[in-house]
PASE-244040 format. One record per residue (C-alpha): residue in three letters; z, x, y. Coordinates in steps of 0.25 Angstrom, whole numbers, plus 5000, padded with zeros to 4 digits. Layout:
<atoms>
+-----+------+------+------+
|   r |   c3 |   c1 |   c2 |
+-----+------+------+------+
| ala |    Z |    X |    Y |
...
+-----+------+------+------+
</atoms>
This chain:
<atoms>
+-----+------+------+------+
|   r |   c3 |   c1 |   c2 |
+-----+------+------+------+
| unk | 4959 | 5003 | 5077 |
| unk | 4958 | 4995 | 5065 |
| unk | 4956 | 5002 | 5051 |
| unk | 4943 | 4999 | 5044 |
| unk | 4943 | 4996 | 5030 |
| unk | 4937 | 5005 | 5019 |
| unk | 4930 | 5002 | 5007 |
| unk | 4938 | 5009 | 4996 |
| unk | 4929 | 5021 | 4990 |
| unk | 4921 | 5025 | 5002 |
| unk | 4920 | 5033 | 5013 |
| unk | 4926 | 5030 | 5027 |
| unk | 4919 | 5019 | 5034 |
| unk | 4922 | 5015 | 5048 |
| unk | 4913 | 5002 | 5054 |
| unk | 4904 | 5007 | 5066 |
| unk | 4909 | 5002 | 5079 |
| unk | 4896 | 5004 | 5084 |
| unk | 4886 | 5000 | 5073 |
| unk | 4874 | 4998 | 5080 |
| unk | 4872 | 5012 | 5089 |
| unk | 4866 | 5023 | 5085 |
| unk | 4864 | 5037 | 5094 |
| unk | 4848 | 5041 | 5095 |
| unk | 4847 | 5057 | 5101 |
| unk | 4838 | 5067 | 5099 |
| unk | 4845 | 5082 | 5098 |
| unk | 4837 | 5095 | 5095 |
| unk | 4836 | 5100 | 5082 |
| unk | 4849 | 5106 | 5077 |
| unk | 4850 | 5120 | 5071 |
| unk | 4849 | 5122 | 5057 |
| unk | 4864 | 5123 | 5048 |
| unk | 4856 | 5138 | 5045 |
| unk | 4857 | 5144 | 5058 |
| unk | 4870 | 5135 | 5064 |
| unk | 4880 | 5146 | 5060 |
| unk | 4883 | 5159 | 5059 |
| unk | 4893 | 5168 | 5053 |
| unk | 4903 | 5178 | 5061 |
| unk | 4914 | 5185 | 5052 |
| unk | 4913 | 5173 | 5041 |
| unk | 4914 | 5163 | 5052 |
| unk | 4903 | 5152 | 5055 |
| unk | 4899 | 5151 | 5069 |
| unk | 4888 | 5140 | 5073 |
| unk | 4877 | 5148 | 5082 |
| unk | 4875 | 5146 | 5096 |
| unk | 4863 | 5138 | 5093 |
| unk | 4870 | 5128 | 5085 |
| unk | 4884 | 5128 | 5097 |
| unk | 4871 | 5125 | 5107 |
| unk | 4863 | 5116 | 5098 |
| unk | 4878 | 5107 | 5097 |
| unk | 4882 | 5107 | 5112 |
| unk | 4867 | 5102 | 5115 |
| unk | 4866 | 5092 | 5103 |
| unk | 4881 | 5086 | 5109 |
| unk | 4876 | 5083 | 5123 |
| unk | 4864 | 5076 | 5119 |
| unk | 4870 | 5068 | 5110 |
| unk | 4882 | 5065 | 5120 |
| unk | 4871 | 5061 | 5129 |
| unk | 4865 | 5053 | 5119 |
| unk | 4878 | 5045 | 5116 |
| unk | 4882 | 5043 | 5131 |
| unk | 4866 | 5037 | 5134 |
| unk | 4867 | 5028 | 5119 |
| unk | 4881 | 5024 | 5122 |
| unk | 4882 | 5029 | 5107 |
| unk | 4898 | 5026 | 5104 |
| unk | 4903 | 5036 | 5092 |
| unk | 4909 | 5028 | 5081 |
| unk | 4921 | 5032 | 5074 |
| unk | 4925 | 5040 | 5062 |
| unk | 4921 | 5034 | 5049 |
| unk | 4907 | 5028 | 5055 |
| unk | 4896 | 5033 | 5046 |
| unk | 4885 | 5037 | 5056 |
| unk | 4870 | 5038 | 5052 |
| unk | 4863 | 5051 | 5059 |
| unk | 4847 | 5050 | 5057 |
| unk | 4841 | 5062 | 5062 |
| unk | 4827 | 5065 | 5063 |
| unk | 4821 | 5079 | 5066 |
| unk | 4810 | 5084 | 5072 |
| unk | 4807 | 5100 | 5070 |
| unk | 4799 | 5108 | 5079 |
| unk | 4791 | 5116 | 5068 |
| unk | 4788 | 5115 | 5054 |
| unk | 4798 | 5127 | 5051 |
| unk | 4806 | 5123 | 5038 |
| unk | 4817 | 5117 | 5043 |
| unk | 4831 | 5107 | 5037 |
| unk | 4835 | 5096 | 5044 |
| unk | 4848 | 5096 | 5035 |
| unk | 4852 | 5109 | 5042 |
| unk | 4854 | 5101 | 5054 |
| unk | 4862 | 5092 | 5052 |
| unk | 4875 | 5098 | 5053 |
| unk | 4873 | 5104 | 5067 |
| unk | 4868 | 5090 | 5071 |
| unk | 4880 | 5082 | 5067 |
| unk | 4888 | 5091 | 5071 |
| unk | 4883 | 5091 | 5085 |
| unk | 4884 | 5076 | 5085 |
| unk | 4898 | 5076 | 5080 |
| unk | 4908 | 5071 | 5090 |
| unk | 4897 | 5067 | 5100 |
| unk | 4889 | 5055 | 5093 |
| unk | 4899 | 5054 | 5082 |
| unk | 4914 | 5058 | 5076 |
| unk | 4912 | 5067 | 5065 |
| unk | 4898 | 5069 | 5057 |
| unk | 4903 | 5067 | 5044 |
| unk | 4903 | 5052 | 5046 |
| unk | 4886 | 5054 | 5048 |
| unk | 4876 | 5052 | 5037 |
| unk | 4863 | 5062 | 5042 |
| unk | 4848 | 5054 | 5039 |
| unk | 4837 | 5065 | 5042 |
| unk | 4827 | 5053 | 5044 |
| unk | 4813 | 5062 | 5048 |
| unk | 4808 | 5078 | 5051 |
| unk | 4798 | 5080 | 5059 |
| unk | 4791 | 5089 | 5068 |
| unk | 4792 | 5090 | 5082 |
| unk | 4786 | 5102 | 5090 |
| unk | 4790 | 5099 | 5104 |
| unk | 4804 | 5090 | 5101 |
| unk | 4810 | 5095 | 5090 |
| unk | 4823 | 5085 | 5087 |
| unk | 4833 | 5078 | 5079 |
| unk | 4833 | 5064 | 5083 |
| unk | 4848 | 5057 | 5077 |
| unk | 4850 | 5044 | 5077 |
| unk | 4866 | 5041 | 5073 |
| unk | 4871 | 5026 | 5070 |
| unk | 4882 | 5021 | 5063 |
| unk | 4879 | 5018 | 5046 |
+-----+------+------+------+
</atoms>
């Protein structure tokens, strides 16, 4: 492995190997970052809806990879995530709040770490019968 060469003064920056990709999938809407945890004897535990939304998020985005031959690139490789939801009511709701469980479910399975993913909320909007988050990941 050769070592890529840094510009002096910025952040790490690692050329794509795959520049062109990009992984479509749609996931269920995440639970909020307010009802993810809970507290036992000044420990954080997160809930058993947050364990089971994470397990199911993980299989379809390891499906999703397998059917778009999506390859994960390396460390270092800023990734773009535009994610698009689609509530089922008009309840007061913070797409914010989702975005940790949803990277975090992500992690390992359509890329290394999150930290190296910039998160665009690109559109909210109402879906009754299919409430969503459509995420479309691709190299910056």
């Amino acid at each position: 492995m050769t070592k890529k060469k840094e510009v002096k003064d910025d952040l790490k920056r690692v050329k794509p190997k795959h520049p062109k990709q990009e992984l479509n999938v749609i996931i269920p809407l995440a639970v909020s970052v307010n009802h993810l945890y809970m507290f036992k004897r000044g420990k954080r535990f997160m809930t058993k809806k947050g364990e089971k939304y994470m397990k199911d998020v993980m299989q379809i985005v390891t499906h999703a990879v397998e059917q778009q031959n999506y390859q994960i690139e390396e460390e270092g490789v800023w990734l773009i995530a535009e994610l698009t939801f689609y509530f089922p009511d008009k309840r007061r709701r913070d797409c914010h709040n989702m975005h940790k469980l949803i990277m975090d479910s992500l992690e390992c399975v359509a890329f290394v770490d999150d930290r190296w993913v910039l998160i665009r909320d690109m559109y909210v909007g109402l879906d009754k019968e299919f409430p969503r988050v459509k995420v479309r990941l691709y190299p910056q």
